[in-house]
C-alpha positions as CSV (number, residue, x, y, z in Angstrom):
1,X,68.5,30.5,-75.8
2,X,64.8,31.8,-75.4
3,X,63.4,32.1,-71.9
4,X,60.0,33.3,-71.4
5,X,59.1,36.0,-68.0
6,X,56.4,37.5,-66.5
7,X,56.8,40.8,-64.6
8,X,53.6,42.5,-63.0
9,X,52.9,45.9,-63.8
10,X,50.6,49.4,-63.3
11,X,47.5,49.3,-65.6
12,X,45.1,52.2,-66.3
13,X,41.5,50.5,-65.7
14,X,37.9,52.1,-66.6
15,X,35.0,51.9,-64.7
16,X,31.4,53.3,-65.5
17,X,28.7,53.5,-62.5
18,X,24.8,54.4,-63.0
19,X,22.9,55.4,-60.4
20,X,23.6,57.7,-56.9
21,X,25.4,56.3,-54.3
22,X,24.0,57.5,-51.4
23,X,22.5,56.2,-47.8
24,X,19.0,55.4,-49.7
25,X,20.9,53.0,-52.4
26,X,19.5,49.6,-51.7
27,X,21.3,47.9,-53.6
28,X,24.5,48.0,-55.6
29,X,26.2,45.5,-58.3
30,X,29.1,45.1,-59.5
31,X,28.6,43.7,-63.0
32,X,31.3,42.1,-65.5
33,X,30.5,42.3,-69.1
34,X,30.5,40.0,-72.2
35,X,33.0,39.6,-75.0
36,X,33.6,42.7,-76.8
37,X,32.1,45.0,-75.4
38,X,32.5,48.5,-73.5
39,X,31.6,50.0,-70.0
40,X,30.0,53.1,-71.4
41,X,27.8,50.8,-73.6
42,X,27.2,48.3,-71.4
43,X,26.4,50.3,-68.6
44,X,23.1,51.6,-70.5
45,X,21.2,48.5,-69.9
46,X,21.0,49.1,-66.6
47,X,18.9,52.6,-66.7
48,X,15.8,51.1,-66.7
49,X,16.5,50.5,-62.6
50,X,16.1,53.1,-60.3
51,X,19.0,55.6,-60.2
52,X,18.1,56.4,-56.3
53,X,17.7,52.8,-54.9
54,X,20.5,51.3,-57.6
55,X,24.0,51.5,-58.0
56,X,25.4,50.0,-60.7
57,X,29.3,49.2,-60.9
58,X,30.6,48.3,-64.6
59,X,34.4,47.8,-64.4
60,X,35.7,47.8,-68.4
61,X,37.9,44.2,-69.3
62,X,41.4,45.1,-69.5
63,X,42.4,43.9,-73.0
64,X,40.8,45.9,-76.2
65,X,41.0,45.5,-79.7
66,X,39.6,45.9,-82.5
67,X,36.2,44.1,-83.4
68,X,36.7,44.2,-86.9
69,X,40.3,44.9,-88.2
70,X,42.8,47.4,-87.5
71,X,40.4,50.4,-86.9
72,X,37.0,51.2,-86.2
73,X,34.8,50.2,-83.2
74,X,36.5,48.8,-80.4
75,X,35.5,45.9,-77.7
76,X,37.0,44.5,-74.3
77,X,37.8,40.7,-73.4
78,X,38.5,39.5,-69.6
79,X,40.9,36.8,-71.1
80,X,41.8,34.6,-73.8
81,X,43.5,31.2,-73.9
82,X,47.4,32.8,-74.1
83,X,48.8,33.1,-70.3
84,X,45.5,32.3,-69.1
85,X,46.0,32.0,-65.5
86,X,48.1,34.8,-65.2
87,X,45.3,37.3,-67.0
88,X,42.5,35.5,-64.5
89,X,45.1,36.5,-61.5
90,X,45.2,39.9,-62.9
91,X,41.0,41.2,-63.0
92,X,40.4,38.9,-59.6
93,X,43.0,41.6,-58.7
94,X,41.0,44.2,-60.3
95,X,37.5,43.1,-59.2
96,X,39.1,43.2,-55.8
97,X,40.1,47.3,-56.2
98,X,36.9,47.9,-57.7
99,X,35.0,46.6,-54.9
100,X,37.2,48.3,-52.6
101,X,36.3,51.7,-54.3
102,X,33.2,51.7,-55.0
103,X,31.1,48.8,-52.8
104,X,33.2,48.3,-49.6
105,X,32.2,51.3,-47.6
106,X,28.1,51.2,-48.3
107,X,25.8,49.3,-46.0
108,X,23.6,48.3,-49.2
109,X,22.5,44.9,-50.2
110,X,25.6,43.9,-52.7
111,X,24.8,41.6,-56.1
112,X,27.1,40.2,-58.6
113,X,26.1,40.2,-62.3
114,X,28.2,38.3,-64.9
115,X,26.9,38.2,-68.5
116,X,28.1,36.1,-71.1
117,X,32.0,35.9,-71.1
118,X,31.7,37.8,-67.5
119,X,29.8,34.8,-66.1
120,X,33.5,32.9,-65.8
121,X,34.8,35.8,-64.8
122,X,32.9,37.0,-62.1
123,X,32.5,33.5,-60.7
124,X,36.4,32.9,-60.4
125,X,36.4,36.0,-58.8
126,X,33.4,34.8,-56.1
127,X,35.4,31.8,-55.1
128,X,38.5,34.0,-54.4
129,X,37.2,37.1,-53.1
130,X,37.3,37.8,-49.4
131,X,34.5,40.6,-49.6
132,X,31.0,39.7,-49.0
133,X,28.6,39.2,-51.3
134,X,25.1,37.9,-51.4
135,X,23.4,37.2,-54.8
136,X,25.4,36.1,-57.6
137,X,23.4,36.4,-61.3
138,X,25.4,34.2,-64.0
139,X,23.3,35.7,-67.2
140,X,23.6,34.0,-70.6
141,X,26.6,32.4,-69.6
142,X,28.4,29.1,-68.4
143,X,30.1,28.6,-65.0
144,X,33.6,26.9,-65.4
145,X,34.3,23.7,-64.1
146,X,37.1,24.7,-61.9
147,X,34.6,26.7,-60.2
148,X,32.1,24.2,-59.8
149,X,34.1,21.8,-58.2
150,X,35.3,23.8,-55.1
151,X,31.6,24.2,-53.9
152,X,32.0,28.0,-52.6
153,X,29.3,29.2,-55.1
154,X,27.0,27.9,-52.2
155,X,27.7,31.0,-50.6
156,X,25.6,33.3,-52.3
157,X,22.7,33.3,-53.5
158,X,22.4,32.0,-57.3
159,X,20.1,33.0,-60.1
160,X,21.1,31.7,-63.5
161,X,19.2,33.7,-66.1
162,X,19.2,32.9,-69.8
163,X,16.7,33.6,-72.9
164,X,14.6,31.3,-75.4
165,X,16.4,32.9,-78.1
166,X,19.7,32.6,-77.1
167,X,22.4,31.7,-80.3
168,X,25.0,31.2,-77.7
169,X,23.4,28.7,-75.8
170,X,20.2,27.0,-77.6
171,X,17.6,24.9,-75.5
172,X,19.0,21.9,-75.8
173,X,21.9,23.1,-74.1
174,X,20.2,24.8,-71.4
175,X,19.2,21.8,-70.3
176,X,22.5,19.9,-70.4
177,X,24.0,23.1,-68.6
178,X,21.4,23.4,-65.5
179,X,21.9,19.7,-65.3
180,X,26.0,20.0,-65.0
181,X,25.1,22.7,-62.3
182,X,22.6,20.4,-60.2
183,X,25.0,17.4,-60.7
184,X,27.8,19.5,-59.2
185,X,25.8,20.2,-55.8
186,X,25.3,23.7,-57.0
187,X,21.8,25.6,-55.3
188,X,20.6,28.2,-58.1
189,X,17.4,29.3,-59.2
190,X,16.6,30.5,-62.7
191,X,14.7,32.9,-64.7
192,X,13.9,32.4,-68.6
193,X,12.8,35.1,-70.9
194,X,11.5,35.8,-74.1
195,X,14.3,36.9,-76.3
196,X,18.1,36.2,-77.2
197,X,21.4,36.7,-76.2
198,X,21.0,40.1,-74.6
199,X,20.0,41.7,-71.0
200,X,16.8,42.9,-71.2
201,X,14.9,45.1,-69.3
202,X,11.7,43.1,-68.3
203,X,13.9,40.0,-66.5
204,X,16.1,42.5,-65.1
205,X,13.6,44.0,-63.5
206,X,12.6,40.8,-62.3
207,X,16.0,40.0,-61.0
208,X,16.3,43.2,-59.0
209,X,12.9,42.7,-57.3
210,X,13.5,39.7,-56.0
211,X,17.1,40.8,-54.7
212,X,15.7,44.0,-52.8
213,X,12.6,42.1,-51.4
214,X,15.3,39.1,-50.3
């Protein structure tokens, strides 16, 4: 007979932080990445903000692979379909230990960035979460349904930020999307940019302008 278990275990998890963390940061985030990507890579497009007023927290997915093959570069994923719930238990888990180490103890303004693949992510996480939070940035990415139906996103403060460009989610399906969000009772404002699937720096500067002078 085949029986299938689950046992919880230790994991080794990276994170990559820009900026000083010090009693002049205004503001820090905690930012979850997209599909395939890395912290250390990631992390660089948030240099364009300043390293004495910012502090930016990029905790690495915790499944890698390979992107192409068995070798060569490598990329993160927060989750795939296989034992889905029990990999969203494990980073709400994580995001929570992050936040402990790095954002907890700071009297700065906090913000939440998820792009792409880390919108879902980092939106299960704000529903769950007991830490407080203010602004919540869902960039280039769709909120789940699960999470729209509960409501709780209506704690924070959301921007949804997405460009014209974008081969993951075209016009017409920005559109249908916001419209999903409005229909669900969800408050949000949004921000469209020139350009594609990507964070760049001239809306990011936008976003963190608005969330110091909030």
């Amino acid at each position: 007979m085949i029986n299938q278990h689950a046992i919880t275990t230790t994991k080794t998890a990276k994170v990559i932080t820009y900026g000083n963390l010090t009693s002049n940061t205004k503001l820090i985030w905690l930012v979850t990445h997209g599909y395939g990507f890395l912290a250390q890579y990631f992390v660089n497009k948030f240099e364009c903000l300043d390293p004495n007023e910012h502090f930016v927290v990029v905790p690495e997915a915790l499944n890698r692979f390979y992107i192409d093959g068995l070798t060569g570069k490598v990329g993160a994923s927060w989750m795939t379909k296989e034992e889905r719930q029990d990999e969203i238990n494990d980073y709400i888990l994580y995001l929570d230990k992050v936040y402990e180490t790095f954002c907890l103890h700071s009297n700065a303004k906090k913000a939440v960035l998820g792009f792409s693949q880390g919108v879902a992510t980092i939106s299960r996480w704000l529903i769950q979460t007991n830490y407080s939070v203010k602004n919540a940035i869902f960039w280039a990415g769709s909120i789940p349904e699960e999470v729209l139906t509960t409501k709780k996103l209506n704690n924070y403060n959301n921007i949804f930020v997405v460009g014209d460009e974008d081969n993951f989610i075209p016009k017409d399906k920005i559109e249908t999307l916001l419209a999903n969000y409005r229909n669900s009772g969800l408050t949000f404002s949004q921000i469209f940019y020139k350009g594609g699937h990507n964070i760049l720096t001239q809306p990011l500067i936008e976003v963190a302008t608005q969330l110091i002078l909030s």
